[in-house]
N, C-alpha and C positions, 0 to 999 in steps of 0.2 A: 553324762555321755558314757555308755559304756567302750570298752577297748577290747576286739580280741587279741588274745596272748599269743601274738606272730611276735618271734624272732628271728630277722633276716640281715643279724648282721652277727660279725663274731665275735666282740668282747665287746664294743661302745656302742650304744646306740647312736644315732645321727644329731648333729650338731645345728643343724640350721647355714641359712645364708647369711652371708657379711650386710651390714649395715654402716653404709658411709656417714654417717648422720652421727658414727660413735667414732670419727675418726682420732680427734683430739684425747677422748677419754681415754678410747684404748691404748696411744703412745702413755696415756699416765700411770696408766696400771702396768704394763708393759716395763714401764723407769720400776715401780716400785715395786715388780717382783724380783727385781735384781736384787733390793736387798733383804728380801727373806732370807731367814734360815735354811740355810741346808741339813741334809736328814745327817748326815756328819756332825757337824756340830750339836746337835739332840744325844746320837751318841757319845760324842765326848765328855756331853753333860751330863748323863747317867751314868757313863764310866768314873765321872770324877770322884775325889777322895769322899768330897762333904759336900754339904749346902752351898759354904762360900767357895770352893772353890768351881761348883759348877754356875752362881753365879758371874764369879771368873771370866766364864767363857765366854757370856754374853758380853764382853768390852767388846766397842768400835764398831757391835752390830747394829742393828736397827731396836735394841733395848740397852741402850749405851746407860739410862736414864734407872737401871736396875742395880748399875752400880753403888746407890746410896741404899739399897733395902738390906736391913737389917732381921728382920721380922715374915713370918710370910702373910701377916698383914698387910707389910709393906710392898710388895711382891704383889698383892689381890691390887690393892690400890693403884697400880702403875697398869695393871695385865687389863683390870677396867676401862681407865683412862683410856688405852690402846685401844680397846677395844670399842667403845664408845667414838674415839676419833676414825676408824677403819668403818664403822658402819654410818659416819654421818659423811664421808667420802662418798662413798657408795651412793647415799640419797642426792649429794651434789652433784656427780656425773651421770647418774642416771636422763635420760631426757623423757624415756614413757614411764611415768608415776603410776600406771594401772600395775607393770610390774613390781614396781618398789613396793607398791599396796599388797600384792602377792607374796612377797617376800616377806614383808612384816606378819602376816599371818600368821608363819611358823610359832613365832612368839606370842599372838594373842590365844592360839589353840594353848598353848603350852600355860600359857595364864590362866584359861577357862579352866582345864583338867585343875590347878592347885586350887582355883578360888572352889570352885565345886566338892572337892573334896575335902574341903575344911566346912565350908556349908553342912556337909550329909554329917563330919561328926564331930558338930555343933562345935567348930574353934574356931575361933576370930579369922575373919577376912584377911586382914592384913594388907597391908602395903607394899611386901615385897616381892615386887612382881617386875617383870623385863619392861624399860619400857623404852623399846623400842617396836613395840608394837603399835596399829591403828591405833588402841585407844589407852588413854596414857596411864601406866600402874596405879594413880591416885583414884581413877576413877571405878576402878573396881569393886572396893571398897564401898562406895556410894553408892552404886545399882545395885549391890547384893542388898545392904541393907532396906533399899525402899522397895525391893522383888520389884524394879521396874525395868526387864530386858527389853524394853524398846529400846532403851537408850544405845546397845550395843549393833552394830552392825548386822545388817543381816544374818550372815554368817553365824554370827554367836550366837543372833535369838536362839539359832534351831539346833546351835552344839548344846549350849544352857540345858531346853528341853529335853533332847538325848541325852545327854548324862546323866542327867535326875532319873530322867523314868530306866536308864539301862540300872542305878545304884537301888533303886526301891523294889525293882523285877526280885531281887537276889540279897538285898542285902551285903552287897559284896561291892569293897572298893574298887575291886581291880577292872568289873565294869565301867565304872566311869572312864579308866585310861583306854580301855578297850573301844569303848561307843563315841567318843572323844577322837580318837584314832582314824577310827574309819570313818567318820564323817569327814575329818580333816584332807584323810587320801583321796576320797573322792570329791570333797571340793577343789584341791588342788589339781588333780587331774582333768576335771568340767573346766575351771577358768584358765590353765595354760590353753587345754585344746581354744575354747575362744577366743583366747588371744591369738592363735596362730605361732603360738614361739615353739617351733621345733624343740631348742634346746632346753626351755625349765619342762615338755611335756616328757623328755625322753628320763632327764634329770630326776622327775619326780615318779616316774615311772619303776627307775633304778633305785632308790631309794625303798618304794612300799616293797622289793624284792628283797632286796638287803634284811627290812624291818621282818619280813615273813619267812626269812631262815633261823635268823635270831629265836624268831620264836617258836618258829618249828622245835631247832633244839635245845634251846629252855624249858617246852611242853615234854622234850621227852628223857631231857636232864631229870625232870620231876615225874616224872612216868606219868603221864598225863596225856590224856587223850580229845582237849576241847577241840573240836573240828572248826569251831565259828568263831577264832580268832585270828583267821589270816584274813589280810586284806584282799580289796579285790582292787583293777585297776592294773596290776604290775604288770611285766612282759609275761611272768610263767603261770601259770593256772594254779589257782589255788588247790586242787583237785592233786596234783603233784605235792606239795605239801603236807596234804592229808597223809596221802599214801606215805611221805615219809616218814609218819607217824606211826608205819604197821611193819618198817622194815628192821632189819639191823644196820649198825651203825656203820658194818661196814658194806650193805649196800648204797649210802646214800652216794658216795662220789658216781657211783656209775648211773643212777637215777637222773643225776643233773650234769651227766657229762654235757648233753647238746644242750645246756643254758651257758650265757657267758661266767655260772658261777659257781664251775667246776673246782678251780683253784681255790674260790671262798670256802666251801665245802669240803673240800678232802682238806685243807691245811687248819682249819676250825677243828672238825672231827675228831684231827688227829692227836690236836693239844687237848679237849675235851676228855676224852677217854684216857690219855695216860697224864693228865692235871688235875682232870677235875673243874677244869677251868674255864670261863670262855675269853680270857686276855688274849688270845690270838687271833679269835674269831672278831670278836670288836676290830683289832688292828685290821685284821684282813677287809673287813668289810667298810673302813675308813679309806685304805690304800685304792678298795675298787671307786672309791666315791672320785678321789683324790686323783685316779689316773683320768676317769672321766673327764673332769675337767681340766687335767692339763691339753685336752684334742684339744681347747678350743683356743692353742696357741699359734692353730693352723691358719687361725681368721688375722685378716689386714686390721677390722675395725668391724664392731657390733656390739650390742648389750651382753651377748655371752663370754668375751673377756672381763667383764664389770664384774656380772655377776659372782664367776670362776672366782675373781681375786678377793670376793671379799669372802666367800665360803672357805676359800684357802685359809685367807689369813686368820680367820675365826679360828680352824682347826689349827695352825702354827701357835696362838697363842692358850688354846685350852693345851698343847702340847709341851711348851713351855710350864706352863703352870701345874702339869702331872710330873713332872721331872721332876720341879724345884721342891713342889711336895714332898713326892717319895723320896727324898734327898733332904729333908730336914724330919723329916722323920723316922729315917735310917732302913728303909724298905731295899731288903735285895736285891742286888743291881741286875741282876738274871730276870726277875720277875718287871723290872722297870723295862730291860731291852724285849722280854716278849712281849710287851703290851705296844711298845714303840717299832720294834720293827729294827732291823741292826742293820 
């Protein structure tokens, strides 16, 4: 289903209606965001002296249990754990399964793209792959080697074949993430609109945006000019994109002034040009994800609190676990708070 690029609202797009049916779930995620991290505490953990003491700061939070990591072995091990028990919540209170199946897909595209691209240059399949997707990382392994894509979901049959045939066009890996990409955005776009959920079509809508400024200015960080890798689906037209492609850098803020991703843009840009960098632009375009879903603290009860709190918590612990990094391995605390955010 195509989308036109009408924007008629000013920074969030629309959330949807309340759903009584998620009334117990949302009091649970509601109790457990009380004890997330505050962005406070992230910086004091980047502020801190060392490693252990920005482990330090996690006592008596909800990684009380990090106090025993010595190692950032130890540290992956616990931030797993967490994260493994935060997404099998998620499947528990969920009560419509065709969303959780929507949800998991993020991870089976993301599995297609590595097994594919170790296929095209002849290295081992491998095992290690997310599984918290439809189908389970062991099985990946087994379908490549019998070439039998029936076995995967529809969906995959037809990523499988897009990938292959975008990597043989050209020879070129970076196809595969590309053909991979855009098949994923517009499947995700097609099955929210089917289902009717306001909130993942506006969510994934904001998302292919996000993904196609990124690469707007990475194409033109590399002085590059492929036109046929922006997605299509988002709120802004990809046609804008293009164009961004032909302008100066200091035209882009006023190009996207009448999108909600004015602020992403000019604060991206402006660490770009005088870093070199895109650590701000990640952060920016993480915080626009991040304010989205906090609208949906507007609702009584519905699957879009469910949703919110687990994409939260995902990003609170890959956020944790960039800190503890850059803090055992002695990385500039300047360079930590721009990527985080002060």
């Amino acid at each position: 289903m195509e989308h036109a690029a009408v924007i008629d609202f000013y920074r969030y797009p629309p959330i949807g209606e309340e759903d009584w049916q998620y009334a117990f779930q949302t009091a649970k995620v509601r109790s457990l965001e009380t004890t997330m991290l505050s962005r406070g505490t992230l910086v004091d953990m980047a502020n801190a002296e060392d490693f252990t003491a920005a482990l330090d700061l996690l006592g008596g939070e909800d990684y009380a249990e990090m106090q025993t990591a010595a190692t950032l072995g130890d540290v992956e091990n616990v931030l797993l754990a967490k994260r493994a028990a935060v997404r099998n919540l998620f499947v528990d209170l969920m009560i419509d399964k065709d969303l959780v199946e929507l949800l998991r897909a993020r991870h089976d595209f993301a599995n297609m793209r590595l097994a594919i691209r170790r296929v095209v240059t002849d290295r081992p399949v491998g095992l290690d792959y997310s599984d918290f997707g439809s189908v389970p990382a062991a099985q990946f392994e087994e379908i490549f080697k019998q070439e039998n894509y029936s076995l995967f979901p529809y969906y995959l049959q037809e990523a499988v074949e897009e990938g292959v045939l975008a990597y043989y066009a050209e020879k070129d890996v970076r196809q595969i993430d590309y053909a991979i990409d855009k098949y994923y955005a517009k499947y995700k776009v097609e099955k929210a609109s089917e289902k009717g959920s306001v909130f993942l079509l506006s969510l994934f809508r904001t998302q292919i945006d996000l993904t196609n400024i990124r690469t707007m200015l990475r194409l033109k960080m590399a002085d590059r000019l492929d036109k046929d890798f922006f997605l299509a689906g988002g709120y802004v037209d990809c046609e804008r994109f293009v164009h961004g492609l032909d302008v100066g850098y200091e035209a882009l803020a006023t190009l996207f002034y009448a999108t909600p991703y004015h602020d992403v843009i000019e604060g991206g840009v402006a660490y770009i040009t005088s870093e070199q960098s895109f650590l701000r632009l990640e952060r920016l375009c993480e915080e626009h994800v991040m304010g989205f879903l906090r609208t949906t603290r507007s609702l009584a009860a519905g699957p879009q609190p469910i949703i919110a709190y687990l994409i939260m918590k995902e990003h609170e612990i890959r956020s944790v676990r960039m800190v503890l990094t850059c803090k055992k391995n002695g990385l500039d605390t300047r360079l930590i708070l721009d990527r985080l955010g002060e």
